[in-house]
DOVO-233256 format. One record per residue (C-alpha): residue number from 1; residue in three letters; x, y, z. Coordinates in pm, whole numbers, m for minus. Layout:
! DOVO-233256
   i  aa      X      Y      Z
 NUM ala      X      Y      Z
...
This chain:
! DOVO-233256
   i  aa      X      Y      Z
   1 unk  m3182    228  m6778
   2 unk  m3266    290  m7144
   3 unk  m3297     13  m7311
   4 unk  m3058    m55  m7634
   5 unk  m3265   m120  m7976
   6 unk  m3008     43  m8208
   7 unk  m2619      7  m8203
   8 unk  m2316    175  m8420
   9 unk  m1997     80  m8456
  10 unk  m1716    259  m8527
  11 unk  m1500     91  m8841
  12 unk  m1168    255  m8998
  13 unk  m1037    m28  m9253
  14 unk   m817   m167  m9014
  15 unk   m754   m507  m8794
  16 unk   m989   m387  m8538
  17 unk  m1273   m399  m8715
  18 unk  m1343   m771  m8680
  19 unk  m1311   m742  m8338
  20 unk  m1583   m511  m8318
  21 unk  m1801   m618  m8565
  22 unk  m1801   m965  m8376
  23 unk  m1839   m777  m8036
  24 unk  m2154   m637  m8192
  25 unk  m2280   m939  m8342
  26 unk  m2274  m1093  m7962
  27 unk  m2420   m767  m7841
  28 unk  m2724   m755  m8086
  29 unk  m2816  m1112  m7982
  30 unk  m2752  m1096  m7599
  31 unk  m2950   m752  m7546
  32 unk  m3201   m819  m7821
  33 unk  m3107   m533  m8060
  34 unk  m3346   m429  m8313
  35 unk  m3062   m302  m8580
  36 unk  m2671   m243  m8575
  37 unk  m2499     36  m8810
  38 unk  m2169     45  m8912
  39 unk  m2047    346  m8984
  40 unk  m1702    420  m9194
  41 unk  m1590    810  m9298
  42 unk  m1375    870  m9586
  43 unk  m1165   1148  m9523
  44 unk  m1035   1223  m9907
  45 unk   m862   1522  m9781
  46 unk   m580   1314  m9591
  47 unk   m506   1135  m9952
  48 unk   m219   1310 m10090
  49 unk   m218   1465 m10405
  50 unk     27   1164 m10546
  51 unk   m247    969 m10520
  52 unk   m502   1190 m10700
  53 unk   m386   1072 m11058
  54 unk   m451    677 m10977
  55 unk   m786    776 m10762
  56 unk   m952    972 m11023
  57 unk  m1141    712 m11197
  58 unk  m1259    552 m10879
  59 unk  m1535    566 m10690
  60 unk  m1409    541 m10343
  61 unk  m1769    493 m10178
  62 unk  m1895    225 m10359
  63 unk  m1560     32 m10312
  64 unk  m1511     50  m9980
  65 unk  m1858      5  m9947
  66 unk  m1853   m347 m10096
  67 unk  m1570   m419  m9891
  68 unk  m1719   m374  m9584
  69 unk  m2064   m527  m9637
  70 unk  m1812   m824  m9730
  71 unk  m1661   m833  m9414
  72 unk  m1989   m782  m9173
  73 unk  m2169  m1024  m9373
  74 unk  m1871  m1286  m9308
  75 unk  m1799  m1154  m8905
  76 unk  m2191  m1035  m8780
  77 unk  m2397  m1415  m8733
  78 unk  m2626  m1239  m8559
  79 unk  m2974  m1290  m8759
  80 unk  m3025   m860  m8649
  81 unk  m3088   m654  m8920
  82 unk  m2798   m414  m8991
  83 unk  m2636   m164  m9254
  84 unk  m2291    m47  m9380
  85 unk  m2301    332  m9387
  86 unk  m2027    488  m9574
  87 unk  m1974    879  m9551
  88 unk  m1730   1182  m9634
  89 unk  m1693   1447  m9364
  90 unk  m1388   1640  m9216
  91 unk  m1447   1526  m8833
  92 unk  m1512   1187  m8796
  93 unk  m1706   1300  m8452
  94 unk  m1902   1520  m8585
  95 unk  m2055   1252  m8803
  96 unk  m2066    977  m8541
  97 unk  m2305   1225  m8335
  98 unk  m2491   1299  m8635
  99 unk  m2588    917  m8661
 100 unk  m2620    850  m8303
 101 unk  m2880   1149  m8348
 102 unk  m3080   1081  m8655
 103 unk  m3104    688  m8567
 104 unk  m3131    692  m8212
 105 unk  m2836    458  m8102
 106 unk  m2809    408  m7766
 107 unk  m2483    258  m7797
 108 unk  m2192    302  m8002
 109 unk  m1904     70  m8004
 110 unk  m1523    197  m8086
 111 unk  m1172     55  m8121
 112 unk   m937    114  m7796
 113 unk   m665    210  m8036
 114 unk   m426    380  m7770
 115 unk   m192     74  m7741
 116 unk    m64    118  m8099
 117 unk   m129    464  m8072
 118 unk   m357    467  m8387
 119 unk   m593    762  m8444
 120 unk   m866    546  m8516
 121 unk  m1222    685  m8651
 122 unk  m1253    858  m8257
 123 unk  m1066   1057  m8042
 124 unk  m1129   1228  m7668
 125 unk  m1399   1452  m7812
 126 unk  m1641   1196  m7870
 127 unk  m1685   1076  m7513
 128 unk  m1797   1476  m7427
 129 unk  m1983   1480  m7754
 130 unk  m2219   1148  m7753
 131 unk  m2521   1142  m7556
 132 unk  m2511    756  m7594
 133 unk  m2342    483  m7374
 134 unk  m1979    434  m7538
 135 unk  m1770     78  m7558
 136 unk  m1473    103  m7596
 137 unk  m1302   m183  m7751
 138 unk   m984   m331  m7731
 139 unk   m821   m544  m8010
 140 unk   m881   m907  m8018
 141 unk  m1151   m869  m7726
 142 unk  m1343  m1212  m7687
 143 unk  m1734  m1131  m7749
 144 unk  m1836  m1271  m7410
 145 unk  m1951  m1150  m7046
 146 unk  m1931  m1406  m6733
 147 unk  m1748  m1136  m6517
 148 unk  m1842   m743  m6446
 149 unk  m1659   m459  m6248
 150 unk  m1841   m170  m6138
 151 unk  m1665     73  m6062
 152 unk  m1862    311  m5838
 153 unk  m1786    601  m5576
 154 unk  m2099    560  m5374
 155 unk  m2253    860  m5539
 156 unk  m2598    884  m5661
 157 unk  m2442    870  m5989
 158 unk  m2369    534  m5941
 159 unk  m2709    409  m5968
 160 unk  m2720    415  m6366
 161 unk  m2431    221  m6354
 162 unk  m2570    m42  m6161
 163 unk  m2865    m43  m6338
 164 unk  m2673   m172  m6648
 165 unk  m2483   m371  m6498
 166 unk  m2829   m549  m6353
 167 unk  m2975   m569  m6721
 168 unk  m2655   m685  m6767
 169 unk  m2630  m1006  m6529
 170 unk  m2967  m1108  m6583
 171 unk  m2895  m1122  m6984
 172 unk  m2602  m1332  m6980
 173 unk  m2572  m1469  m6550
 174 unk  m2256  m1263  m6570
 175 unk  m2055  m1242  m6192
 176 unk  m2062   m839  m6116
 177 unk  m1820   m722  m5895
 178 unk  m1885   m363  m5743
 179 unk  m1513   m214  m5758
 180 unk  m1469    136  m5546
 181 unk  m1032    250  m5529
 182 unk   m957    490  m5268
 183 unk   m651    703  m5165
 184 unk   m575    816  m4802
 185 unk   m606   1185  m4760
 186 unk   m199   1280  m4782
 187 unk   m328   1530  m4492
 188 unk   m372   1314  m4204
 189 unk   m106   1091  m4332
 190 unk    203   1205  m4127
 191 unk    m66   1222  m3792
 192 unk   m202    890  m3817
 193 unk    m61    551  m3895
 194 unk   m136    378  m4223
 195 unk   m288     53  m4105
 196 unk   m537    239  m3901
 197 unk   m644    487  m4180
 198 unk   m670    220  m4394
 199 unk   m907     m9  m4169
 200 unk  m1079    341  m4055
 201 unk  m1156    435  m4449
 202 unk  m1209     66  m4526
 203 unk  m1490     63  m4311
 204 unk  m1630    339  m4353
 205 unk  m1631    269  m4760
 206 unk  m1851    m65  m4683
 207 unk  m2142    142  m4482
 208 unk  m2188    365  m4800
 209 unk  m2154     71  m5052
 210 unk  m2435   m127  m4821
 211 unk  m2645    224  m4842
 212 unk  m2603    253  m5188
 213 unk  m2670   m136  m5269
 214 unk  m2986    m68  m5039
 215 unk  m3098    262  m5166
 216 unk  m3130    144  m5567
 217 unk  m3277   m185  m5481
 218 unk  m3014   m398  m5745
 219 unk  m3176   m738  m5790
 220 unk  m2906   m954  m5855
 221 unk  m2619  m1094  m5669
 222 unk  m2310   m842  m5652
 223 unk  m1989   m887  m5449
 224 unk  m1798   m567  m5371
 225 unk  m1397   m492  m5379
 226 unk  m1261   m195  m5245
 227 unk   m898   m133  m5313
 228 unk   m671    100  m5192
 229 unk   m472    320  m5419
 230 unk   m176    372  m5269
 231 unk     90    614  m5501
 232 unk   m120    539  m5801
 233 unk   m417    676  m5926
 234 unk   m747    573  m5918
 235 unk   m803    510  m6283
 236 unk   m430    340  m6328
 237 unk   m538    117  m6026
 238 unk   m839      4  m6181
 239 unk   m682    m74  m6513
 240 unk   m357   m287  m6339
 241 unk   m621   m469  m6124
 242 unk   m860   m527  m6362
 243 unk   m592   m665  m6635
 244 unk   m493   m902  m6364
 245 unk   m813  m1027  m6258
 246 unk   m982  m1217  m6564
 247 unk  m1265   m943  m6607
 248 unk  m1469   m923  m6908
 249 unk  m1602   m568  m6888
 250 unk  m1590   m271  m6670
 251 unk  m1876    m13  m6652
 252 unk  m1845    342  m6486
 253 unk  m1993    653  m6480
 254 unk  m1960    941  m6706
 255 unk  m1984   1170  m6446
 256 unk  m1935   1121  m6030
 257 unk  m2016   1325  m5773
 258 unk  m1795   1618  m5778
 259 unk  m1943   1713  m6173
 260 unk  m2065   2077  m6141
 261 unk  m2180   2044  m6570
 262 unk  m2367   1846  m6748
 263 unk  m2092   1895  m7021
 264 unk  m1775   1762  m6839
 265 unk  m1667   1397  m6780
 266 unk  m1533   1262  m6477
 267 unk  m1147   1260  m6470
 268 unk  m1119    919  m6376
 269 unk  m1361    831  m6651
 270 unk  m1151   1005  m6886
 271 unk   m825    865  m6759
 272 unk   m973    514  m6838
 273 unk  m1060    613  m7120
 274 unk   m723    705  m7295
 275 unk   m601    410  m7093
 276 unk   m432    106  m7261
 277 unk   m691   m108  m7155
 278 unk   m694   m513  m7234
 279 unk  m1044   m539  m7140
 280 unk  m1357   m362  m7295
 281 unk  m1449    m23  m7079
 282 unk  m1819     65  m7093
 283 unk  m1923    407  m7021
 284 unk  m2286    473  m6976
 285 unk  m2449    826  m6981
């Protein structure tokens, strides 16, 4: 796994941000980051012109500038060295990237917004766009990690995803539970009875997860969980489970083992994404 040294996160002015900025400052201390950047775009095009008249005189930048240093320097205790970077650019993504580029961040943290339906500093785009891992936040998230779900689908994708989740464990002796959700095949449905597909599949699930677990050699202790679907989908399953369950974090894949491009996401990935999760949702790439 690459290791993290530099982190950005995603700020927009609103009550969010001191969730995040706390996330981070746990972050930068449990994974021994060398520097955090928090990164805020001023999009003076959205202000309306009957605001123009009172703005004139004032020099947006510096103020909201000030005003977030204030609020890092009262929410980040970590003693990691960090900076408030303050911008102007039409497409908030566009400028994320560009950071994530020019410092080398290997993970960038963002508000799960989708609850209040916010627009946030990030949309759907970014997760194609960054080649960094991507957290996804939710409000009021508590900065800690005792207990991990993986969710996996046995592919050789899955090993980068277990690899974090390793890193992970030994970092903060987190509990990581390897999570795979199935569906029965509505084919053989009508031919076969449930509880026998079920068991069959079941089964059959727990050879490949021991294969897997085998084949990457994870080092720490891992339960596993597999779940079946039933009428919902995989990603909704995960989310009503997981929201249930007192998890701290889930990890996945950006991409499983049906991806024919480098340049697509996984749907389920995706689905999770726009989800309105209550826990954090870690994507790694």
């Amino acid at each position: 796994m690459t290791e993290i040294k530099n982190i950005l996160v995603a700020l927009d002015l609103s009550d969010i941000d001191s969730t995040l900025i706390e996330y981070a400052s746990f972050l930068a201390d449990t994974l021994k980051v060398d520097k955090v950047y928090f990164v805020h775009n001023i999009k003076k095009y959205e202000i309306s012109e009957l605001f123009e008249e009172q703005l004139k005189d004032i020099n947006l930048d510096e103020v909201i500038g000030d005003e977030l240093n204030e609020k890092v320097e009262e929410k980040f205790t970590s003693s990691t060295a960090w900076e408030v970077l303050i911008s102007e650019d039409p497409y908030s993504e566009s400028l994320i990237n560009y950071i994530v580029n020019k410092y080398e961040v290997q993970l960038a943290l963002i508000g799960n917004k989708n609850r209040s339906k916010g627009t946030g500093v990030v949309s759907g785009k970014l997760l194609r766009l960054l080649k960094c891992h991507i957290l996804s936040i939710p409000n009021n998230s508590k900065p800690d990690i005792a207990n991990i779900w993986v969710g996996t689908d046995f592919s050789s994708a899955s090993k980068k995803v277990f690899d974090l989740a390793e890193n992970l464990q030994s970092a903060t002796a987190a509990k990581v539970n390897a999570v795979h959700v199935y569906n029965v095949p509505l084919q053989f449905s009508p031919y076969i009875p449930k509880e026998h597909l079920d068991k069959r599949i079941e089964n059959h699930l727990k050879v490949k997860y021991e294969k897997l677990i085998k084949k990457i050699g994870y080092k720490g202790e891992l339960t596993s969980e597999i779940i079946p679907g039933r009428e919902n989908g995989v990603a909704e399953k995960l989310r009503t489970k997981a929201n249930t369950s007192k998890v701290d974090l889930i990890i996945v894949g950006d991409k499983g083992r049906n991806t024919f491009s480098s340049l697509l996401v996984g749907s389920v990935t995706e689905e999770l994404f726009n989800q309105d999760l209550e826990v954090p949702l870690w994507i790694v790439k």
